[in-house]
N, C-alpha and C positions, 0 to 999 in steps of 0.2 A: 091675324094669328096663323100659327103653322097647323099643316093637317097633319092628322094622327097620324102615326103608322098603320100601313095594312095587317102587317103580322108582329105584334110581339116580343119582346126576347123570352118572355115567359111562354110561351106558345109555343115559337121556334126551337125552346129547349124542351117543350112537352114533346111536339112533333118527332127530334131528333131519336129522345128516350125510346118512343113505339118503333122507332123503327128498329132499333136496336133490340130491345126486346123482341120486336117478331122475327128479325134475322137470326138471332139464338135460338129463337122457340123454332124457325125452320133446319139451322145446322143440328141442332139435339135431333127431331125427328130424323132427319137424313144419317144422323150418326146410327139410332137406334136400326135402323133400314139397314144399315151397312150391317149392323152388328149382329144381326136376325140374319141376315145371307149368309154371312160369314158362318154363322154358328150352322148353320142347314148344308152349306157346305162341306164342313168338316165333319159331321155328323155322317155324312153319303162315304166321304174319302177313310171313316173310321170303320165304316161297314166293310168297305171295299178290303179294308186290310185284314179286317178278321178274314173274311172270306178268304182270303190266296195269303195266307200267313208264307214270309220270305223263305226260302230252304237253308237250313243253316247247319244241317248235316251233310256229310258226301259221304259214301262207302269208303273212300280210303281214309277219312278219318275216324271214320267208327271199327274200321279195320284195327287201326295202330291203335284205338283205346285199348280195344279190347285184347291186343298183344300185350301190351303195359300189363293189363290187368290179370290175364296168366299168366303172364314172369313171375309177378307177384306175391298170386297165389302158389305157383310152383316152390318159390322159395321159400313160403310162409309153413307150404308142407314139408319141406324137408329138413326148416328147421326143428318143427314140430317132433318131425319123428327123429333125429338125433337126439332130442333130450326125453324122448321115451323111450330110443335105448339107453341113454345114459342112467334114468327111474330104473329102471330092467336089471341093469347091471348092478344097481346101487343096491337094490334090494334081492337080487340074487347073492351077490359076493360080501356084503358086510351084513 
């Protein structure tokens, strides 16, 4: 008669399974690792930002706003008081 086999195909396909599961169960950990650094990382580079927030005004633009912004009101008075002379005159002469 012939001799067994040393290993199985049901064995050989247990074996295969654990290894595969413990290769997942080791990339999950190592993804978790990554994803814990990653996060502690960003967390450092989130601080860093608050702290030196980027400059996003210059004087020459806060210059020209606030030119815009007295033309505007300039004009906004002058239309203002034309039609409080025109009130003036309306209820003076009729």
């Amino acid at each position: 008669m012939g001799q067994s086999p040393l290993v199985t195909r049901s064995e050989l396909r247990k074996r295969k399974e654990e290894q595969a599961r413990l290769a997942e169960e080791q990339s999950k950990a190592a993804e978790r690792a990554y994803e814990k650094r990653e996060k502690e990382i960003s967390n450092v580079y989130r601080k860093e930002l608050k702290k030196h927030k980027p400059v996003t005004k210059s004087r020459s633009s806060e210059r020209v706003k606030q030119k815009e912004r007295s033309s505007f009101l300039n004009k906004a008075i002058i239309v203002v008081l034309l039609l409080l002379i025109i009130v003036m005159l309306a209820v003076f002469f009729i």
